[in-house]
C-alpha positions, 0 to 999 in steps of 0.5 A, spaced: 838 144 782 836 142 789 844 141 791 844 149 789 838 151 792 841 148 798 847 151 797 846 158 795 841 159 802 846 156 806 850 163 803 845 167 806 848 165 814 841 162 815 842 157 820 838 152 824 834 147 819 836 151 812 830 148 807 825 149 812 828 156 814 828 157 807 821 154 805 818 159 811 821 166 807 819 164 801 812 161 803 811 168 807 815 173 802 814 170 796 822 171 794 827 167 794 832 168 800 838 168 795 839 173 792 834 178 797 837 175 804 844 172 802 848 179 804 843 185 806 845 190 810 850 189 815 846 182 819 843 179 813 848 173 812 854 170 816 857 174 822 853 181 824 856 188 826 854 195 826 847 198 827 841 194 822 840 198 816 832 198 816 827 194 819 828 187 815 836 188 817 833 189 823 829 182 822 836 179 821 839 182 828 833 179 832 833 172 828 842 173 831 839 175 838 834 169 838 839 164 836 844 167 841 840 166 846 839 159 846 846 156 848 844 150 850 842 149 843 844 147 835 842 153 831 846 151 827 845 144 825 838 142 829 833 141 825 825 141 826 818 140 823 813 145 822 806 146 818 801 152 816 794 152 819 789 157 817 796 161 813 800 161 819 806 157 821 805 152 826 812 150 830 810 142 831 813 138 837 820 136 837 825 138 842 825 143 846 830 146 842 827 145 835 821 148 837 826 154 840 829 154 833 822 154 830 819 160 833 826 164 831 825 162 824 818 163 824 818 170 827 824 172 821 820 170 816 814 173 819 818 180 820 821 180 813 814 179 810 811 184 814 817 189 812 817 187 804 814 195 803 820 198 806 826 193 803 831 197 799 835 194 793 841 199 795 842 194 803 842 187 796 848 185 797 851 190 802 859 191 804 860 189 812 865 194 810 860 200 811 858 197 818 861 202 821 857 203 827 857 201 834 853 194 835 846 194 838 847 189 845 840 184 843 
């Protein structure tokens, strides 16, 4: 069951330490990412392009653009430790990188939480095809 937890948040494009990341959105959310986060609008998930569709879309564009900003870093592959005080993420110690990474994560799952009232169904599993538009430099 862990291995397809594992596997299904891996779908979402989440990058950076997956059970973590995961772990952040399902304590600030209450949800699951897979199905809510897998394919959403046209950042939510692998690659990215077009214009975000709403606000949590536009959580993804920015978790994208902090990933992107940090070059020196493995989003990707680096892992990092957080705890919660007082019903608040706290990145801990590590690298500087996974505190970097940590932020990033942490500022995604905030931002999804802050915009559940305005998650829309229809964006749930939405086509790259209809992301059209040209993309928003971070």
């Amino acid at each position: 069951m862990r291995t397809l937890w594992i596997v299904a948040v891996w779908l979402i494009g989440v990058e950076g330490s997956v059970i973590e990341f995961g772990t952040m959105i399902i304590e600030e959310t209450g949800r699951s990412p897979f199905p809510f986060y897998t394919s959403y609008g046209c950042y939510c998930g692998l690659g990215g392009k077009g214009k975000p569709k709403d606000d949590t879309d536009r959580c993804c564009f920015v978790h994208d653009c902090c990933y992107g900003s940090m070059p020196d870093c493995s989003p990707k592959t680096d892992i990092y430790r957080y705890h919660r005080e007082n019903g608040e993420i706290i990145c801990e110690s590590g690298t500087s990188c996974e505190k970097r990474i940590c932020e990033c994560d942490k500022a995604a799952a905030v931002c999804f939480r802050e915009n559940l009232k305005t998650y829309k169904n229809k964006y749930m599993v939405y086509p790259d095809s209809l992301c059209k538009e040209e993309s928003e430099k971070c």
